[in-house]
C-alpha positions as CSV (number, residue, x, y, z in Angstrom):
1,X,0.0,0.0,0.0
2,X,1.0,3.6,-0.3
3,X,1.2,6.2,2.8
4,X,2.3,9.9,3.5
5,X,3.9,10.1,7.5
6,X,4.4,13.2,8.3
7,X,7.3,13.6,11.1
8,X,8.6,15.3,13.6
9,X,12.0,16.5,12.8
10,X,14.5,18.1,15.6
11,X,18.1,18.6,14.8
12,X,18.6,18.8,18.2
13,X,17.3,19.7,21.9
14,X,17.9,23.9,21.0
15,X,17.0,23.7,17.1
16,X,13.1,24.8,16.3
17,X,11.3,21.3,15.1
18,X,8.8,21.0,12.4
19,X,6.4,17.9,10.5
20,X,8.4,17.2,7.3
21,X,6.3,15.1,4.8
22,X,7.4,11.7,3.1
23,X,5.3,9.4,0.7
24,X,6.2,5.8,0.9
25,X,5.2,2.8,-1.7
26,X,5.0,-0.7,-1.4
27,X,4.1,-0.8,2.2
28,X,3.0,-4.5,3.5
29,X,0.3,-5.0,5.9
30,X,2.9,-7.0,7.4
31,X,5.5,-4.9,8.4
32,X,5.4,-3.8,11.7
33,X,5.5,0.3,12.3
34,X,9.2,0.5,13.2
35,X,10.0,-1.7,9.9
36,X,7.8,0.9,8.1
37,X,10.1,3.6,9.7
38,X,13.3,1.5,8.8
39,X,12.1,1.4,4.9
40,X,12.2,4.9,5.4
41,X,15.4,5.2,6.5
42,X,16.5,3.5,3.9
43,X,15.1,5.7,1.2
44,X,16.4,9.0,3.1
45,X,19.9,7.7,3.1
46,X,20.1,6.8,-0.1
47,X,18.4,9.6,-1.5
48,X,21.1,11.5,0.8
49,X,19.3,13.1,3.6
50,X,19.5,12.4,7.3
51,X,17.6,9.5,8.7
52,X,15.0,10.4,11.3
53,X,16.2,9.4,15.0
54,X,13.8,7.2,16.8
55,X,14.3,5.1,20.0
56,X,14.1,0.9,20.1
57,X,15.4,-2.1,21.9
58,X,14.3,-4.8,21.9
59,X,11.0,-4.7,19.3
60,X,9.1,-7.3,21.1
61,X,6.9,-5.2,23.6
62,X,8.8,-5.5,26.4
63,X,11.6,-2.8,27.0
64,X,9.4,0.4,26.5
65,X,11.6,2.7,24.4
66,X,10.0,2.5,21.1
67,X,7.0,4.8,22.1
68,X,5.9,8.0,19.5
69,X,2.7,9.8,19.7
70,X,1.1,8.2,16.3
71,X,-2.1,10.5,15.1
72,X,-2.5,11.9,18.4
73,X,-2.5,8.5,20.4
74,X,0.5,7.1,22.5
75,X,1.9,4.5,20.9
76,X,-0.9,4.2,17.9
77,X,-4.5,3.1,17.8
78,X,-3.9,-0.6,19.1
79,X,-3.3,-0.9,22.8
80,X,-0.1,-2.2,22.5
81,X,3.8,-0.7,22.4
82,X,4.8,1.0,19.2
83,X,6.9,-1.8,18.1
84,X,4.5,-4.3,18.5
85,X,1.7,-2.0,16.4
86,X,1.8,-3.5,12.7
87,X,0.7,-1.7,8.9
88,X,-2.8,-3.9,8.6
89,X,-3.5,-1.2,10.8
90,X,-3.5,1.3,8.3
91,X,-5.1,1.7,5.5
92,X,-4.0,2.5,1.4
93,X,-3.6,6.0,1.3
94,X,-3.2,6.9,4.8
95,X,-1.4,9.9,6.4
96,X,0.0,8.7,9.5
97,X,1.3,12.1,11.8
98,X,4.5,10.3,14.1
99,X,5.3,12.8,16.9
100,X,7.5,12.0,20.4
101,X,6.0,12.5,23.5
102,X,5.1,15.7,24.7
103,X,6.0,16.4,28.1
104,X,8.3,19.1,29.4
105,X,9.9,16.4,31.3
106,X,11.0,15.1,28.4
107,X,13.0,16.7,26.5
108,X,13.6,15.7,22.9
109,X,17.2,15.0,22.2
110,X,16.1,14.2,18.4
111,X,13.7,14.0,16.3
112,X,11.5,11.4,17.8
113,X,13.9,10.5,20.4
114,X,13.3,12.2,24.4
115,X,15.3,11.5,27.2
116,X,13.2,9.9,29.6
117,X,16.0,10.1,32.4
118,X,13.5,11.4,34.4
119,X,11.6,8.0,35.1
120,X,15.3,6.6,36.0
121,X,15.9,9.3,38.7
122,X,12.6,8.7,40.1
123,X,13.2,4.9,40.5
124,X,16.4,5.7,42.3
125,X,15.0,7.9,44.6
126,X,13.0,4.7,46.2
127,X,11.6,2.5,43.4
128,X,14.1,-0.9,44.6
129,X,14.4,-2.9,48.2
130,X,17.4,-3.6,50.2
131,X,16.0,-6.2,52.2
132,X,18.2,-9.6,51.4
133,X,15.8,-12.1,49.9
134,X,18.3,-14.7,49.3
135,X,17.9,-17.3,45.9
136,X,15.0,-17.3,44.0
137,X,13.8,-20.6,46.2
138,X,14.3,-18.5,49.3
139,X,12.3,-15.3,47.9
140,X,9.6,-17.8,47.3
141,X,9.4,-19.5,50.7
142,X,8.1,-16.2,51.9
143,X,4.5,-16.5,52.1
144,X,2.4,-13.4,50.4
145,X,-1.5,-13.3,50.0
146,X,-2.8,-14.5,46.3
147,X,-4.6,-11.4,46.0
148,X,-1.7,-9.0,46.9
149,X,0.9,-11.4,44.8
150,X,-1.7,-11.1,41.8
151,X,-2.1,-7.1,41.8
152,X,2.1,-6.3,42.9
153,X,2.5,-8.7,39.4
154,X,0.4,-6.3,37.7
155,X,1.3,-3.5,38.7
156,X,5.1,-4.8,38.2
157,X,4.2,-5.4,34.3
158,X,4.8,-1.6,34.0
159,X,7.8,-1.2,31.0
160,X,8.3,2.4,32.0
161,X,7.4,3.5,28.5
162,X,6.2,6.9,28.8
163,X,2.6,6.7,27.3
164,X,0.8,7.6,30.4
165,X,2.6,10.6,30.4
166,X,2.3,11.5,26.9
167,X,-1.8,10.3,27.3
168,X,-2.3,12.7,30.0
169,X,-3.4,16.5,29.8
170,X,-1.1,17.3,32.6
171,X,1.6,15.4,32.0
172,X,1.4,13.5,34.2
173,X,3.7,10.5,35.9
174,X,1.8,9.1,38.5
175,X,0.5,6.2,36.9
176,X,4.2,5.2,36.7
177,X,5.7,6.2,40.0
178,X,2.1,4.4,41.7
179,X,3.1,1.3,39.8
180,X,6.4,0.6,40.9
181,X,5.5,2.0,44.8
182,X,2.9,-0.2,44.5
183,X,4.2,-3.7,43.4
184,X,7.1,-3.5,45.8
185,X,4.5,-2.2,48.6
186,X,2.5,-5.3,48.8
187,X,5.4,-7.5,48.8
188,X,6.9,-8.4,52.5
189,X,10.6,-7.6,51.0
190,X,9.2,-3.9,50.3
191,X,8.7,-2.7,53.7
192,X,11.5,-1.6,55.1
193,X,11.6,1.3,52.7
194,X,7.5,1.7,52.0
195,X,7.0,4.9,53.5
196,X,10.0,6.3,52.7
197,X,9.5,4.9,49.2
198,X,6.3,7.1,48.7
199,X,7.8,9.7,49.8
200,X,11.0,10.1,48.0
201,X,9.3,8.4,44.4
202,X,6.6,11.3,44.7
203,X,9.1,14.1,45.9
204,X,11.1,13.6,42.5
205,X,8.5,13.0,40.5
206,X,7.4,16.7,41.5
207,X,11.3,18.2,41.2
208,X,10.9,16.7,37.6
209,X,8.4,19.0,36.4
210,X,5.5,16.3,35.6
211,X,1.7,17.8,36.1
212,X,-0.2,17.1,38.4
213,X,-2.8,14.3,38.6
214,X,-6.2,14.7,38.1
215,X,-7.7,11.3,37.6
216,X,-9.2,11.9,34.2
217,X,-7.6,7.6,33.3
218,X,-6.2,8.8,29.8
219,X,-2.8,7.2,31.3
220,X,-4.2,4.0,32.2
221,X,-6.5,3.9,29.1
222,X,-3.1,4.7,26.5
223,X,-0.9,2.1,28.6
224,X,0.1,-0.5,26.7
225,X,0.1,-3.3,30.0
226,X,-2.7,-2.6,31.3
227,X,-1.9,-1.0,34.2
228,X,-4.9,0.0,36.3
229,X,-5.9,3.0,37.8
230,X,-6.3,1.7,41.0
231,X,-2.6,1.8,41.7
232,X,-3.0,5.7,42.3
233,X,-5.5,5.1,44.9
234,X,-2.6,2.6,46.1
235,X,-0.1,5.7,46.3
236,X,-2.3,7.9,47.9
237,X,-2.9,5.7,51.0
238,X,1.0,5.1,51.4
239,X,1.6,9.1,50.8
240,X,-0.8,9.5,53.3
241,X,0.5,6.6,56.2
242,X,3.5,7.9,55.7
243,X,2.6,11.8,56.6
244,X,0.9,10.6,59.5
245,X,3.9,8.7,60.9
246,X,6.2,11.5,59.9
């Protein structure tokens, strides 16, 4: 089939970006979206213009960096990760706008790429135990309720892509930070540091610069995992046990 992307092109973090338009042929239903982008790679470069810049890893859904904003949605119309989004999608004559996301605490660095430090910085500012567990055997001699083992697993299924925040009218990151407070909060391991977990996650998740929440659910609804919203309910009663111990 044949398609016109328009993209987002950034020299750099200073330069002034702007959508640059380029008609493709020959696309299969088959190729996924990032093979789409590597055709066009290929046609830039040999035509002798600058490849665009875009972020991937691993290309199997599971490491989170591939994520643009594709016709307004994070990540694309499927719920699923950008890499894992394929051309049936799309139809013959398409336009397909490719942004990156658009937060403030992200930065683009190029093009489609943003530098998503800011997730990392809020992970080491509580989002890890220190309590020795031992081998795996031992970790899992530890008894922990079904229910409680079920939702930390889900919440834990969070790839730290970025769509929540790109999803949300405030920019928000709390759908991130609640999920990895949460899924070491209802483990036995995760309580030596839960209160001062919350507090530390949520304390540079503000420095950051990320919005506010407002629970409008376009983060949970845009997450490619599945991550639901009730981890932010989750965060909330930690933030507030831990103010009331403080």
């Amino acid at each position: 089939m044949k398609i016109t992307v328009r993209i987002w092109r950034q020299k750099n973090a200073e330069s002034k970006g702007e959508m640059v338009t380029y008609g493709l042929d020959d696309v299969s239903e088959d190729m996924s979206f990032l093979e789409m982008l590597d055709v066009l790679n290929e046609q830039l470069t040999l035509e002798g213009q600058e490849p665009v810049a875009f972020d991937s890893d691993c290309r199997e859904g599971i490491c989170g960096s591939c994520g643009v904003v594709i016709n307004g949605i994070p990540h694309g119309p499927e719920v699923t990760t950008t890499c894992q989004l394929h051309m049936r999608t799309f139809h013959d004559g398409d336009v397909i706008d490719i942004e990156p996301w658009r937060s403030g605490a992200f930065p683009v660095v190029k093009d489609l790429v943003v530098d998503r430090g800011a997730f990392d910085r809020i992970i080491q500012a509580g989002g890890y135990i220190t309590a020795p567990t031992g081998s795996a055997p031992e970790a899992n001699n530890i008894p922990v309720p079904k229910e409680d083992a079920d939702h930390a697993f889900e919440a834990a299924t969070c790839i730290g892509c970025g769509a929540c925040v790109a999803a949300c009218p405030n920019g928000s990151a709390m759908l991130f930070t609640a999920a990895k407070i949460t899924h070491l909060g209802l483990l036995p391991q995760g309580q030596p540091e839960r209160d001062s977990r919350v507090l530390g996650m949520v304390e540079q998740m503000d420095y950051e610069g990320f919005g506010g929440c407002t629970n409008i659910g376009e983060c949970a609804a845009a997450c490619p995992k599945g991550i639901p919203l009730d981890v932010i309910s989750h965060l909330y009663r930690d933030m507030r046990n831990a103010l009331t111990k403080a």
